[in-house]
PDB file of N, CA, C and O in Angstrom:
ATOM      1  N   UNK A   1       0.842  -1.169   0.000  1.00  0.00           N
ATOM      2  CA  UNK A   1       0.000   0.000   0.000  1.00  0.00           C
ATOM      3  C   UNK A   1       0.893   1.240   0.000  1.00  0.00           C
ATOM      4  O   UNK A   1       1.586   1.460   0.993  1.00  0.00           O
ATOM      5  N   UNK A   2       0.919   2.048  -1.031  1.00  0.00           N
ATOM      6  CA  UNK A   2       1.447   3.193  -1.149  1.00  0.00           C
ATOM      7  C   UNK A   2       0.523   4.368  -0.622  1.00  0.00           C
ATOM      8  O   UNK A   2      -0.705   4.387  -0.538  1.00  0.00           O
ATOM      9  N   UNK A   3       1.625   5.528  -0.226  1.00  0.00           N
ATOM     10  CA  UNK A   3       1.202   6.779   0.358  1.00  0.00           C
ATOM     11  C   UNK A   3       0.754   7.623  -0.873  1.00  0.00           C
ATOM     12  O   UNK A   3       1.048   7.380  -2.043  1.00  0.00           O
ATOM     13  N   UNK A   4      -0.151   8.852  -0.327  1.00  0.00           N
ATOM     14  CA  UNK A   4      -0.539   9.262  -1.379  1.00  0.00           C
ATOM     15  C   UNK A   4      -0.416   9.881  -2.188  1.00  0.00           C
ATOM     16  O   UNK A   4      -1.166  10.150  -3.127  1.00  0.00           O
ATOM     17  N   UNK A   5       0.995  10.338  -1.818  1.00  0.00           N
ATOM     18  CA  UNK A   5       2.362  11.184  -2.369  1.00  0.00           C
ATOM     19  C   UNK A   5       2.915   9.964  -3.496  1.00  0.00           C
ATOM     20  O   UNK A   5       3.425  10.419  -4.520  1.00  0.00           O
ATOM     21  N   UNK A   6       2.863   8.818  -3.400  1.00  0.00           N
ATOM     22  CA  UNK A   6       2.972   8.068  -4.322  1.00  0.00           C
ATOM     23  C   UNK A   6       2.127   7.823  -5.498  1.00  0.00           C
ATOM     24  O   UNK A   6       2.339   7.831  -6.711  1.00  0.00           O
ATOM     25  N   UNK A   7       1.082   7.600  -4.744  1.00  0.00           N
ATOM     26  CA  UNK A   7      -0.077   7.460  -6.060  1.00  0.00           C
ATOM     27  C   UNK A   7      -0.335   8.720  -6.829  1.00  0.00           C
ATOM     28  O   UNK A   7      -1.224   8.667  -7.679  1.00  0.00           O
ATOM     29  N   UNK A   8       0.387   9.975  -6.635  1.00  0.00           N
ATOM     30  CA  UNK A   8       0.054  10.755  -7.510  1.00  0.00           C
ATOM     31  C   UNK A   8       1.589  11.322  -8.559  1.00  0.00           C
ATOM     32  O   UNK A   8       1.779  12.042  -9.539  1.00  0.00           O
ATOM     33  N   UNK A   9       2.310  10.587  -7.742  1.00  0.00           N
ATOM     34  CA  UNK A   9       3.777  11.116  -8.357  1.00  0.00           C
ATOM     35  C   UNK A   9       3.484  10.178  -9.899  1.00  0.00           C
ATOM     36  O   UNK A   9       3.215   8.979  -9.834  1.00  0.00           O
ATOM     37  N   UNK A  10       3.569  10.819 -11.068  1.00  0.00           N
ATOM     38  CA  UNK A  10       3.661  10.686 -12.737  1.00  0.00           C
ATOM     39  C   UNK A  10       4.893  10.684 -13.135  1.00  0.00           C
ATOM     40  O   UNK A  10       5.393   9.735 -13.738  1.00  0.00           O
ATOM     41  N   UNK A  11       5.666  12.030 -12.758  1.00  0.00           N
ATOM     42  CA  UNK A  11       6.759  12.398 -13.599  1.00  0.00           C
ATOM     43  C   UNK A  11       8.155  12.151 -12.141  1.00  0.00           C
ATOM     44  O   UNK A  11       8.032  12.392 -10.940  1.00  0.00           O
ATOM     45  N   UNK A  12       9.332  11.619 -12.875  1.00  0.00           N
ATOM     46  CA  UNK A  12      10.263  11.476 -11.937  1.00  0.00           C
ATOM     47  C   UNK A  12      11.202  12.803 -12.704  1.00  0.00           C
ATOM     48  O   UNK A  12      11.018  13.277 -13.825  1.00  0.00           O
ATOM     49  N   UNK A  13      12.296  13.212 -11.627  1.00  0.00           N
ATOM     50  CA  UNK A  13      12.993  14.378 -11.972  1.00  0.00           C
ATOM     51  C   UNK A  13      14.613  13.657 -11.850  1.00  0.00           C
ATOM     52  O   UNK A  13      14.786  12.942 -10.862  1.00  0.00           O
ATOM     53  N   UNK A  14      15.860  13.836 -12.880  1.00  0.00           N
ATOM     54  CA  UNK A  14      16.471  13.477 -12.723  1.00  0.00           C
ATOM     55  C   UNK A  14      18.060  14.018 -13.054  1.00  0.00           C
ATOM     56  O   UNK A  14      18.178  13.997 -14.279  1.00  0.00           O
ATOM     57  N   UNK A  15      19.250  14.466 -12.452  1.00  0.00           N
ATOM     58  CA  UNK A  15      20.042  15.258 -12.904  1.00  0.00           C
ATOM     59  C   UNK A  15      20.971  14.063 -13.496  1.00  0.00           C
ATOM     60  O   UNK A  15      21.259  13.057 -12.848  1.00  0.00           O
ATOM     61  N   UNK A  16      21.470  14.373 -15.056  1.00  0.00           N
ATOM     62  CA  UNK A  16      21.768  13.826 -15.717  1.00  0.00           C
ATOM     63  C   UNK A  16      23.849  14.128 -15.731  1.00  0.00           C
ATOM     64  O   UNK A  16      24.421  15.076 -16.268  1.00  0.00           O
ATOM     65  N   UNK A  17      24.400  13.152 -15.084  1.00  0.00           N
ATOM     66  CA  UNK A  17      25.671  13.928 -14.734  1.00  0.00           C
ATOM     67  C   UNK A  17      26.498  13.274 -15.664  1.00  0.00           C
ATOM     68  O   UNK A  17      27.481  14.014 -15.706  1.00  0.00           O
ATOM     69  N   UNK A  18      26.680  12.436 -16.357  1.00  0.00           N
ATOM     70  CA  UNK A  18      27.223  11.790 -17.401  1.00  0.00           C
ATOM     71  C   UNK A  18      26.654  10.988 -18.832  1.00  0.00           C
ATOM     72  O   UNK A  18      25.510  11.358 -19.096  1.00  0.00           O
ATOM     73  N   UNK A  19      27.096  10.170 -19.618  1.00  0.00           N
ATOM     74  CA  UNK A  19      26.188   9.426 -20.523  1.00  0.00           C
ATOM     75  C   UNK A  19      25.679   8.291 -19.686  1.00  0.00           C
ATOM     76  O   UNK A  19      24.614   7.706 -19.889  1.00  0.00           O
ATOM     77  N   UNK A  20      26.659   7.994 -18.588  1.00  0.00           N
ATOM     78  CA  UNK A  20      26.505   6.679 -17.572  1.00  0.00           C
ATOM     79  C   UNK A  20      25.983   6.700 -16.179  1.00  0.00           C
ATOM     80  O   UNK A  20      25.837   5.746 -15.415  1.00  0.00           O
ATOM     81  N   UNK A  21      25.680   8.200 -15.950  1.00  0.00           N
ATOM     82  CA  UNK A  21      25.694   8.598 -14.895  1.00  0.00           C
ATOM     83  C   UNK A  21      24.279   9.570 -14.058  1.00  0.00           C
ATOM     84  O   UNK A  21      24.405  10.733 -13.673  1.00  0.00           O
ATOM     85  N   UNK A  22      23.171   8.849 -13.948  1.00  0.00           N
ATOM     86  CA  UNK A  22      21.816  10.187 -13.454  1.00  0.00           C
ATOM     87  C   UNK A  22      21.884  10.152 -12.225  1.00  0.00           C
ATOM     88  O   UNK A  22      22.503   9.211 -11.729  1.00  0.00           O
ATOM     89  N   UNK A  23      21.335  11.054 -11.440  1.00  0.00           N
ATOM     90  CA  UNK A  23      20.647  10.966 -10.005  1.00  0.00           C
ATOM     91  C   UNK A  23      19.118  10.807 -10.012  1.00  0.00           C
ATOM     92  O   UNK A  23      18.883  11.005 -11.204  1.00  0.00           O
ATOM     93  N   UNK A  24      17.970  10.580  -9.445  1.00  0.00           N
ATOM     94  CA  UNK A  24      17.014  10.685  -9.232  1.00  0.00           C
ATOM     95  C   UNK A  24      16.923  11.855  -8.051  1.00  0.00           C
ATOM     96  O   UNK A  24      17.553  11.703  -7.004  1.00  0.00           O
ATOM     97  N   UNK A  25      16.135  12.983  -8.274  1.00  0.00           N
ATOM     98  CA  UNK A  25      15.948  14.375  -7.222  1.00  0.00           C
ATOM     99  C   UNK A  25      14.612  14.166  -6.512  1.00  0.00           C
ATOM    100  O   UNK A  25      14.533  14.354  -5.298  1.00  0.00           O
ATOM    101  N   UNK A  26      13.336  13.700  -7.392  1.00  0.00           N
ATOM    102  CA  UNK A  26      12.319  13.867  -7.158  1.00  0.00           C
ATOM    103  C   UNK A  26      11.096  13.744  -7.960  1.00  0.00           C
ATOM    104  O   UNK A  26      11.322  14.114  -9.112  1.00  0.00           O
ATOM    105  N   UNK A  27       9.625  13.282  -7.742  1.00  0.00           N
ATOM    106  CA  UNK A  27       8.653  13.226  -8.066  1.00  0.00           C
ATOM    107  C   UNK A  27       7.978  13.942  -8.314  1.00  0.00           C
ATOM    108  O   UNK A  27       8.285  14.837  -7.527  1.00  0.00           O
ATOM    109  N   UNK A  28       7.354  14.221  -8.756  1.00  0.00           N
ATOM    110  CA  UNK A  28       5.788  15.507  -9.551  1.00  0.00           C
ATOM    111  C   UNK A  28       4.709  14.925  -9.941  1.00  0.00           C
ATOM    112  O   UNK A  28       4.874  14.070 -10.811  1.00  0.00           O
ATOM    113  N   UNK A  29       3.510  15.133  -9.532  1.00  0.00           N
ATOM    114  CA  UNK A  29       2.448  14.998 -10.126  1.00  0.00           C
ATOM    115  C   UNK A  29       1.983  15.399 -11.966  1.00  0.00           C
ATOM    116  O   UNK A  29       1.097  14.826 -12.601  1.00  0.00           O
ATOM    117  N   UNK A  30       2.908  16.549 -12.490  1.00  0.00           N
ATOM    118  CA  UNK A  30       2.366  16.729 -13.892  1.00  0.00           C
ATOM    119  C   UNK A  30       3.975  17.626 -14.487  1.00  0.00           C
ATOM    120  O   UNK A  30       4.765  18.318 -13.844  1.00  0.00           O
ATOM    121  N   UNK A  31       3.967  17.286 -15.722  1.00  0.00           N
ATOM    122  CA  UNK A  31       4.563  17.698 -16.689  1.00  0.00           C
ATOM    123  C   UNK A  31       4.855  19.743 -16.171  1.00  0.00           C
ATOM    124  O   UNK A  31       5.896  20.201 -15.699  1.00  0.00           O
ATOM    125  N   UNK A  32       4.183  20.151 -16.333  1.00  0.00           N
ATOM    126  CA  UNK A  32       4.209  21.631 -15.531  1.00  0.00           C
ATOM    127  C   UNK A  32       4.940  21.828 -15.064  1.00  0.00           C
ATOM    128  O   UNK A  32       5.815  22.622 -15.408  1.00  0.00           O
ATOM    129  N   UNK A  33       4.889  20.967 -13.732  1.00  0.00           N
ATOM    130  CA  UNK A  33       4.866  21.272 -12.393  1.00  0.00           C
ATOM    131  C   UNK A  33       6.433  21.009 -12.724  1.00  0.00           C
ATOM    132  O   UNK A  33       7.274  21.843 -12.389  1.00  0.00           O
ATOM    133  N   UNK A  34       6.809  19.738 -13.440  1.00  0.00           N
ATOM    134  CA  UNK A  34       8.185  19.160 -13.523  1.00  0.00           C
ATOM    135  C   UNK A  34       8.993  20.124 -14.093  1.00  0.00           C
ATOM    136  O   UNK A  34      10.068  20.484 -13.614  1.00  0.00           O
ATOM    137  N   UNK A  35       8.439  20.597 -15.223  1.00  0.00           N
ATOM    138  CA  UNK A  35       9.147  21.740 -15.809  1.00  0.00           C
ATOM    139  C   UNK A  35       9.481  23.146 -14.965  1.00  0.00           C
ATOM    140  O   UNK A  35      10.369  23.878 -15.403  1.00  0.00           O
ATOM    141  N   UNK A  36       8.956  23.412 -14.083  1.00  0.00           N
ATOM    142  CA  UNK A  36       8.807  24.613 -13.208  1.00  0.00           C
ATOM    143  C   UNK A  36      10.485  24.200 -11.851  1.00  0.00           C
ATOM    144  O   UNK A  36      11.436  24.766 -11.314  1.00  0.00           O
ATOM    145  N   UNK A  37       9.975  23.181 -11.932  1.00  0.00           N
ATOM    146  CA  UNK A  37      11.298  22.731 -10.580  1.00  0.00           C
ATOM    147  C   UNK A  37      12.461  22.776 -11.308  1.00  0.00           C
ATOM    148  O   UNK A  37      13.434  23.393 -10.876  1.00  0.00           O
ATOM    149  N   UNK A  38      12.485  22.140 -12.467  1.00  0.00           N
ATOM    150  CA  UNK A  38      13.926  22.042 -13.053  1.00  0.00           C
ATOM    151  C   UNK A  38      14.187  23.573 -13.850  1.00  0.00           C
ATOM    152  O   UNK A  38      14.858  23.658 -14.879  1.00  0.00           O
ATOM    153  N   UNK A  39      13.690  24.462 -13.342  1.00  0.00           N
ATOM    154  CA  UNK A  39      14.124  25.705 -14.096  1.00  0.00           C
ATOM    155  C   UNK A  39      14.322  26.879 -12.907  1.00  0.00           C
ATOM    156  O   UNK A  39      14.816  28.004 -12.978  1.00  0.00           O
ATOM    157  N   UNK A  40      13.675  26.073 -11.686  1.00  0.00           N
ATOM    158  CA  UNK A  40      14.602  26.410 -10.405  1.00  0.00           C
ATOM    159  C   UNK A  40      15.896  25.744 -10.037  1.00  0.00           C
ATOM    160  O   UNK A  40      16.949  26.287  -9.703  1.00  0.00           O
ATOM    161  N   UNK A  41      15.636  24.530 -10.153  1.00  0.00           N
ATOM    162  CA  UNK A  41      17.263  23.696 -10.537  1.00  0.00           C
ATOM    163  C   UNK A  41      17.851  24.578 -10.735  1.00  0.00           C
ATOM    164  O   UNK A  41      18.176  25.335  -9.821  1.00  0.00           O
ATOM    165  N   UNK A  42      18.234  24.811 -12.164  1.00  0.00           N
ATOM    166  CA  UNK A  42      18.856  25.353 -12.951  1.00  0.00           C
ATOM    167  C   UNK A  42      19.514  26.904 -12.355  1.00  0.00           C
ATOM    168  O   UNK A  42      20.620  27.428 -12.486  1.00  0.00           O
ATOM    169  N   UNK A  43      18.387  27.281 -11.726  1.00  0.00           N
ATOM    170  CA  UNK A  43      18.444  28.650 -11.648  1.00  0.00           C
ATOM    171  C   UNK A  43      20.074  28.299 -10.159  1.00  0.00           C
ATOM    172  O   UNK A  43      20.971  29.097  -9.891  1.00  0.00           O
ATOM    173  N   UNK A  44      19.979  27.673  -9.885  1.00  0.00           N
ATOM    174  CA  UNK A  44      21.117  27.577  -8.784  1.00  0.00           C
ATOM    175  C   UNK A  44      22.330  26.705  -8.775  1.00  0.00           C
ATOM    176  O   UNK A  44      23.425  26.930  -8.260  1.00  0.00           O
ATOM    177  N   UNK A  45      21.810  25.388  -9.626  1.00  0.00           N
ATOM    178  CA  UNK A  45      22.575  24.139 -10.026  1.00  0.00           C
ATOM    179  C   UNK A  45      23.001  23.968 -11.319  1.00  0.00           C
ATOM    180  O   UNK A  45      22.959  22.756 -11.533  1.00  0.00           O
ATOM    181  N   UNK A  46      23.558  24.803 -12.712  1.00  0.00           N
ATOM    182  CA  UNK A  46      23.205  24.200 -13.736  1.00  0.00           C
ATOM    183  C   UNK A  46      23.616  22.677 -14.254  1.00  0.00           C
ATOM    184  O   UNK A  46      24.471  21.989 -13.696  1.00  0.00           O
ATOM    185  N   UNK A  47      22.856  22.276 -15.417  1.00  0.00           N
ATOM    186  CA  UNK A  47      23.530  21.100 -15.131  1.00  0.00           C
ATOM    187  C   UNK A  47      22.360  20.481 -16.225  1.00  0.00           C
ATOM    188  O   UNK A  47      21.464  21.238 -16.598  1.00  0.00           O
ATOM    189  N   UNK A  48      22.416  19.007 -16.739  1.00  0.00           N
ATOM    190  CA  UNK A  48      21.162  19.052 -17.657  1.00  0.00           C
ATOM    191  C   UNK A  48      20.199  17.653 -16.499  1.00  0.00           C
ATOM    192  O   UNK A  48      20.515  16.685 -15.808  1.00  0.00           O
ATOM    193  N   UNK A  49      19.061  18.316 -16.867  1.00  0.00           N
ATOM    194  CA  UNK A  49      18.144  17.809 -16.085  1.00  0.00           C
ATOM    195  C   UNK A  49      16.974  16.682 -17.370  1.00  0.00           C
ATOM    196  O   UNK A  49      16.715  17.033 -18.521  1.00  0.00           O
ATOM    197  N   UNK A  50      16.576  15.621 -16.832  1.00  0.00           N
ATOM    198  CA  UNK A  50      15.240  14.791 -17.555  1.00  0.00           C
ATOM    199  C   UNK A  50      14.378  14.284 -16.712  1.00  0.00           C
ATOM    200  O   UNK A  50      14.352  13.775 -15.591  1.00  0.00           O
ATOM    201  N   UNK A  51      13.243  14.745 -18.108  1.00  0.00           N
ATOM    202  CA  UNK A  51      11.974  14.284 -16.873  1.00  0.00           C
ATOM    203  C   UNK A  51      11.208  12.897 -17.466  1.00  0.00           C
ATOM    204  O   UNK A  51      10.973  12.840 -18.673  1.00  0.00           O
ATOM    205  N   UNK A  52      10.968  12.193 -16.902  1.00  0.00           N
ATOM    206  CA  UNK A  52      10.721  10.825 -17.151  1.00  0.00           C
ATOM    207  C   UNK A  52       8.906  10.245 -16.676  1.00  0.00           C
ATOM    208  O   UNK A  52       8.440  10.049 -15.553  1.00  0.00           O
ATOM    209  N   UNK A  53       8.378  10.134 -17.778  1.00  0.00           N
ATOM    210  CA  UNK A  53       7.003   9.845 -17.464  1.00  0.00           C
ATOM    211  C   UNK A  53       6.670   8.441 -17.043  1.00  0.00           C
ATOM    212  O   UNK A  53       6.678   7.677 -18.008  1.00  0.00           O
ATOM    213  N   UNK A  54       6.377   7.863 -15.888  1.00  0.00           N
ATOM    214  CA  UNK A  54       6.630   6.672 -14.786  1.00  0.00           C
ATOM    215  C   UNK A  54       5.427   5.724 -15.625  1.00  0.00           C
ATOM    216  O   UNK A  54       5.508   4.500 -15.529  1.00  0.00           O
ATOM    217  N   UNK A  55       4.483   6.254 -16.323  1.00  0.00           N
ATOM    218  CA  UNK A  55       3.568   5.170 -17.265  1.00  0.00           C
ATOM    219  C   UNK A  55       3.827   5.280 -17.996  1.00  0.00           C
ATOM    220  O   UNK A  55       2.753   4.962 -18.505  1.00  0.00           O
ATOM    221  N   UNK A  56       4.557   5.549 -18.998  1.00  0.00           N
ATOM    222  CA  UNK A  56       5.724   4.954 -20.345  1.00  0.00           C
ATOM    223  C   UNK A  56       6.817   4.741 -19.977  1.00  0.00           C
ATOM    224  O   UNK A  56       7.503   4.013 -20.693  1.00  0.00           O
ATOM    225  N   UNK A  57       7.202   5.099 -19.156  1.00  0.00           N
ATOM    226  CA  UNK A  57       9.106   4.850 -18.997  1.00  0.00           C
ATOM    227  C   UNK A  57      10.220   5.653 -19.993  1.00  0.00           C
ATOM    228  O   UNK A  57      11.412   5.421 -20.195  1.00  0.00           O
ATOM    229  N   UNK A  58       9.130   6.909 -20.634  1.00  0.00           N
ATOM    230  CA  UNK A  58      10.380   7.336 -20.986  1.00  0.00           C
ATOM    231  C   UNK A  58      10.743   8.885 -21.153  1.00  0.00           C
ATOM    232  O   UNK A  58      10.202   9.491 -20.229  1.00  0.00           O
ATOM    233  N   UNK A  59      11.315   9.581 -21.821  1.00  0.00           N
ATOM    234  CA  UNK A  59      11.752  10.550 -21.337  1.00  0.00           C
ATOM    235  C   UNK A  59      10.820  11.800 -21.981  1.00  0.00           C
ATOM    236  O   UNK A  59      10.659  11.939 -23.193  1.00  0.00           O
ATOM    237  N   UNK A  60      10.331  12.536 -21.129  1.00  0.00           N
ATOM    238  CA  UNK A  60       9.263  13.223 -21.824  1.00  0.00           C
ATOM    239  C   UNK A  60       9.976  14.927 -21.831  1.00  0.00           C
ATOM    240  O   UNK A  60       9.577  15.858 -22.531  1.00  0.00           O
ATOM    241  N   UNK A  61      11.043  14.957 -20.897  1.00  0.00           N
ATOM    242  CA  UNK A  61      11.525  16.713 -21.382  1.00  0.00           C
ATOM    243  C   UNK A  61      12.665  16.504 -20.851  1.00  0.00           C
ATOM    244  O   UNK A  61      12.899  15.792 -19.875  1.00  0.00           O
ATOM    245  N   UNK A  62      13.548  17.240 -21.603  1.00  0.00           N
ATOM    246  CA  UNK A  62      15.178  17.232 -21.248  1.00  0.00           C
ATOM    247  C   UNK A  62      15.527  18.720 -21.607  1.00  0.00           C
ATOM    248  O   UNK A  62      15.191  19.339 -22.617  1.00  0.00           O
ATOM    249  N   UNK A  63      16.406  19.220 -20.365  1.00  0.00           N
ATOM    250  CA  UNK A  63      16.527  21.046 -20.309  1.00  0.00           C
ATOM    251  C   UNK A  63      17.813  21.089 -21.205  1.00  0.00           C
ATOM    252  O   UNK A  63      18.486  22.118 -21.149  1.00  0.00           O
ATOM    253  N   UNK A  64      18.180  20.163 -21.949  1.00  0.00           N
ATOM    254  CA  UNK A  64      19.537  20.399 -23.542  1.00  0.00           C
ATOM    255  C   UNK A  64      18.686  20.468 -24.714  1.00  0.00           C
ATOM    256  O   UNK A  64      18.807  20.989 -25.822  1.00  0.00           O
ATOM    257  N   UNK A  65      17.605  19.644 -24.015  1.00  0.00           N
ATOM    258  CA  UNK A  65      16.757  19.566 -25.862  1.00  0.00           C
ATOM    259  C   UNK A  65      15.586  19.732 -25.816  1.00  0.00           C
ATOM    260  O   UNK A  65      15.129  18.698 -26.303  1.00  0.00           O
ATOM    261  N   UNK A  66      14.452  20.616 -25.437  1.00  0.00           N
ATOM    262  CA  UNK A  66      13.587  20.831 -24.685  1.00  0.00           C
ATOM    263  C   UNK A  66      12.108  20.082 -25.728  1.00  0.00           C
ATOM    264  O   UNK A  66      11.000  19.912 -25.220  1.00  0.00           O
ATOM    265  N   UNK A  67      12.362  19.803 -26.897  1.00  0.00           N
ATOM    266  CA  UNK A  67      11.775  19.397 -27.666  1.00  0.00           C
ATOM    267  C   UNK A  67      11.214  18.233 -27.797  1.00  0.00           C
ATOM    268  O   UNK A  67      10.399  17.937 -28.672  1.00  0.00           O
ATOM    269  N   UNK A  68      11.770  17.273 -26.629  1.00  0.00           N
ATOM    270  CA  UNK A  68      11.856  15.845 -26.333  1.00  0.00           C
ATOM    271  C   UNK A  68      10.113  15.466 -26.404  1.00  0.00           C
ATOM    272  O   UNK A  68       9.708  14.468 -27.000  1.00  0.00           O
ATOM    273  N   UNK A  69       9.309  16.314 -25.785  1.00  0.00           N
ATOM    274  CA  UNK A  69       8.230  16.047 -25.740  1.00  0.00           C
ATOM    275  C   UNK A  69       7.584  16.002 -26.593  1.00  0.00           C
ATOM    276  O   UNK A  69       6.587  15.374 -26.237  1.00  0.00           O
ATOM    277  N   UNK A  70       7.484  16.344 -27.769  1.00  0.00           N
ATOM    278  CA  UNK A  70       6.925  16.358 -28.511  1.00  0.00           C
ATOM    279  C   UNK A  70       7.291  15.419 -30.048  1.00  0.00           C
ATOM    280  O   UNK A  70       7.150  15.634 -31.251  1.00  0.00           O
ATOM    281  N   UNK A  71       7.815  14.325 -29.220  1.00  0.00           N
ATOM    282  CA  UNK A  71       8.121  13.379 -30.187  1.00  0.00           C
ATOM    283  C   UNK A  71       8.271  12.046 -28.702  1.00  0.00           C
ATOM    284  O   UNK A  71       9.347  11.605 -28.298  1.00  0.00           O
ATOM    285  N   UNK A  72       7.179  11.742 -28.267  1.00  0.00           N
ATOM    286  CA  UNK A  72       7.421  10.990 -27.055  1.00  0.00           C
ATOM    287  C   UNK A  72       7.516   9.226 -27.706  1.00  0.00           C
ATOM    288  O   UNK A  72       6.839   8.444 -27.038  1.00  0.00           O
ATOM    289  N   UNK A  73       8.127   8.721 -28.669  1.00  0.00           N
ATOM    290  CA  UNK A  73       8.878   7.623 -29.020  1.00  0.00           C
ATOM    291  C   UNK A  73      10.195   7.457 -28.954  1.00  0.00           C
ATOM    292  O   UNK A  73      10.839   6.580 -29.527  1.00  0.00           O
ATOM    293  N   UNK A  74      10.842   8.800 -27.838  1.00  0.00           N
ATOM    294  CA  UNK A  74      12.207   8.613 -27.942  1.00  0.00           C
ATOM    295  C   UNK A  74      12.207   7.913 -26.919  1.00  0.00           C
ATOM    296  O   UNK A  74      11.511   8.258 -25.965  1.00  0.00           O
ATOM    297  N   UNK A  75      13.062   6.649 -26.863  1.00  0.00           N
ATOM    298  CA  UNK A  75      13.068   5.357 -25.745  1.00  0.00           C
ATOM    299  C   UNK A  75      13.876   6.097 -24.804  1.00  0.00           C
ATOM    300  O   UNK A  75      14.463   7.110 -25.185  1.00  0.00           O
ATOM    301  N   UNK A  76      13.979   5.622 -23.412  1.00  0.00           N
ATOM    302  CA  UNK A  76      14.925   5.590 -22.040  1.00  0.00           C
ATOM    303  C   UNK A  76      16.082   4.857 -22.900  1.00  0.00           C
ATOM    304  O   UNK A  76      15.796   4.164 -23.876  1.00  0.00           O
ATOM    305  N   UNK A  77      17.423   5.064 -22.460  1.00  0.00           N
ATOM    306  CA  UNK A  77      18.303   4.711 -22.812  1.00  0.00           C
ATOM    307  C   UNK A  77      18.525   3.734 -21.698  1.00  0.00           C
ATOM    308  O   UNK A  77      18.381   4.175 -20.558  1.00  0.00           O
ATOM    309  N   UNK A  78      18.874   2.400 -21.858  1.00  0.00           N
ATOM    310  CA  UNK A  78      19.702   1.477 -20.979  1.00  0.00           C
ATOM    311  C   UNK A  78      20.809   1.017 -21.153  1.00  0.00           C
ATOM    312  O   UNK A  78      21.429   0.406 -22.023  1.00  0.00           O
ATOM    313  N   UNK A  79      21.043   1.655 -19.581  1.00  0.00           N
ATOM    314  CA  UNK A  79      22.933   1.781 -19.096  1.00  0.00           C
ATOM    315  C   UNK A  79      22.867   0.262 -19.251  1.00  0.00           C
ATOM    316  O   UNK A  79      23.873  -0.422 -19.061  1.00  0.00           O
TER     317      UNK A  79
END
């Protein structure tokens, strides 16, 4: 049984530190919301950030190529 901070988290947030190398930061409920945090990221950390939609598994916005979304057949890459 998950909390309900779980059942609503969609989008995972993730700082991307190498080709081999992410962190996981945090969860979001919507695309928005994800985009709004990682442009506070940014604003203090730069660095390239992806946001990852948890019911496809794959990468729905990346702050190098912001375009990602709108072609959502680009697969997750596996390390």
């Amino acid at each position: 049984m998950g909390s309900n901070t779980d059942d609503t988290r969609r989008f995972d947030i993730v700082r991307k530190e190498n080709e081999r190398a992410m962190f996981w930061l945090e969860g979001v409920a919507d695309l928005p919301s994800a985009k709004l945090r990682v442009e506070e990221l940014l604003s203090f950390w730069p660095g390239v950030y992806q946001v990852f939609d948890l019911s496809t598994k794959r990468v729905v916005w990346d702050s190098a190529a912001p375009m990602v979304e709108e072609n959502p057949e680009i697969p997750v890459q596996q390390l």
